[in-house]
N, C-alpha and C positions, 0 to 999 in steps of 0.2 A: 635604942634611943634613950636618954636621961631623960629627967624627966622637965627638966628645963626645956627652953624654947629656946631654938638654935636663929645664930644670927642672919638676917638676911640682905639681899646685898640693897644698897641704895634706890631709891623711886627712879632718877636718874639714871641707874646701870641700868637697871628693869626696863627701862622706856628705850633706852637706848638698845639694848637688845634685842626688843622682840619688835621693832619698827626695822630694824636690819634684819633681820629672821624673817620678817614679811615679805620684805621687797627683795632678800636672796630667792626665796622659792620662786617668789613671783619673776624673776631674775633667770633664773634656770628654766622654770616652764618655759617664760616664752622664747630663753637662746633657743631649746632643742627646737623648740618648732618653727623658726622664722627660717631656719638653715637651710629647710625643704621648700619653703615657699618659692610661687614664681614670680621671677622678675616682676613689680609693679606697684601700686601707691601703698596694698597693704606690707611688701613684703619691708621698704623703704619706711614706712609709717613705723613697723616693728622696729627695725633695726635704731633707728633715731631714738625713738623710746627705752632701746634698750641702755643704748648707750646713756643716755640721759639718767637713768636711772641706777645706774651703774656706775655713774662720777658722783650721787644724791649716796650711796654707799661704802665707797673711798671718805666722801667730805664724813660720814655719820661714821665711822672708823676712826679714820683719826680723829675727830673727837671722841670717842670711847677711849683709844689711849690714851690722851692727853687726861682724861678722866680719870682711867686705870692707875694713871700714875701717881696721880697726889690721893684717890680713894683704892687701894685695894682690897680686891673683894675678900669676905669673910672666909674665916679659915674652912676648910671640910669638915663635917664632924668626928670626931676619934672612932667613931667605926667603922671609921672607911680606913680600908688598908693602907700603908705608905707606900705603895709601889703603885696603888690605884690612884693614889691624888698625884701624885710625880707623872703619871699619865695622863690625869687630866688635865695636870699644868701644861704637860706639852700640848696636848691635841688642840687647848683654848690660844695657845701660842702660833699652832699651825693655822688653828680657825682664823686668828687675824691676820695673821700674815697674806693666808690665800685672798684676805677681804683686801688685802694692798694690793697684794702681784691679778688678779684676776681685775681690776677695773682699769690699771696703767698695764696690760697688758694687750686688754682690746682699744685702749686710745693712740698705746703704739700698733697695734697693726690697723688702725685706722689712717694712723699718719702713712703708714708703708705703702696702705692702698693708695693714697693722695686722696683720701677722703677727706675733709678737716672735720672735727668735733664743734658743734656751735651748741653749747650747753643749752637745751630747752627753747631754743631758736632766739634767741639772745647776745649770750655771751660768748662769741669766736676761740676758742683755746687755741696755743699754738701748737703746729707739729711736732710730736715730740722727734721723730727722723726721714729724712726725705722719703719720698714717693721710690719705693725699690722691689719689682715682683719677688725676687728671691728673701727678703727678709721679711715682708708680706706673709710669703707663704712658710716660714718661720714662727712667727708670732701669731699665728692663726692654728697651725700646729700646738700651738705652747699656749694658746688660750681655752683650747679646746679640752689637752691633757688637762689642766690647772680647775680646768670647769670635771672633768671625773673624779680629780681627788678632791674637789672641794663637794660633791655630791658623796663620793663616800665618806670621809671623814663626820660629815652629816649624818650621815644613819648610822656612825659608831658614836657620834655625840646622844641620838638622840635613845639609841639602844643601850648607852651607859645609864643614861637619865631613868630610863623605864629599869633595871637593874637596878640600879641604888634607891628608887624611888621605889617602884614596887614590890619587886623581890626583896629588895633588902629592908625596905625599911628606912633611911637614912633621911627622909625629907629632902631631900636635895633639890626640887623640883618645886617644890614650896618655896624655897628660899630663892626664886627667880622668878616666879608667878606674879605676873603685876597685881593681880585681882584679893586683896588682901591681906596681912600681913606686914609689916613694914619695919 
């Protein structure tokens, strides 16, 4: 490290960040566990919630792109290798991307089911495709796969972070830490 103090990204990225880092974990705990529940007010209670919370990180998404786009984040610092920031550009690329295809993926096999989505018990959204068992059971497949690679690519996010941060040195992990710094 220089002995300068490296850039870090926006109050705004930071906030935006780790309120979606929240609510994906919180997100994935309670998919895996509602799947086995039995039929009933909790398992129904879960799934609404999920969903619910799950269009709250789609809408927090696209706003971080739209974000991403007129602020982009600070560059990596020069000790970090060029084949490792070129990796992490992708990974941070794929991390959004899964944060689109994973919430309009369980809204379309929500529609497939003929379930409708009524956002927070509110707001009715519409189907995005008819009521169909075999695409149903498509896009339930394909939410399912989208929810393992968005849990791995998570623990090579967060075991790069511990790697650059710890082992190397690099501050990386600082420079995204909402709790000081700015």
């Amino acid at each position: 490290m220089t002995g300068r103090a490296e850039p870090t990204h926006h109050p705004a990225a930071k906030a935006l960040h780790w309120i979606t880092a929240l609510l994906v974990i919180g997100l994935l705990g309670v998919g895996l566990w509602m799947t086995d529940l039995p039929l009933g007010f909790t398992k129904l209670y879960a799934y609404a919630w999920h969903k619910w919370i799950g269009l709250v990180v789609l809408a927090l998404t696209a706003v971080r792109l739209s974000w991403r786009r007129r602020h982009p984040p600070p560059p990596l610092p020069d000790s970090v290798a060029p084949w490792q920031a070129a990796l992490a550009r992708m990974a941070h690329w794929a991390l959004l991307g899964l944060l689109v295809a994973m919430p309009v993926s369980g809204w379309l096999m929500s529609s497939a089911a003929g379930v409708s989505v009524t956002w927070f018990g509110y707001l009715r959204l519409p189907d995005l495709v008819p009521r169909e068992q075999d695409l149903f059971e498509t896009l339930r497949t394909t939410h399912h796969v989208l929810a393992r690679c968005l849990i791995s690519l998570l623990v090579v996010h967060v075991a790069a972070v511990v790697h650059h941060d710890v082992v190397r040195r690099h501050g990386v992990f600082r420079r995204m830490w909402p709790f000081g710094g700015s």
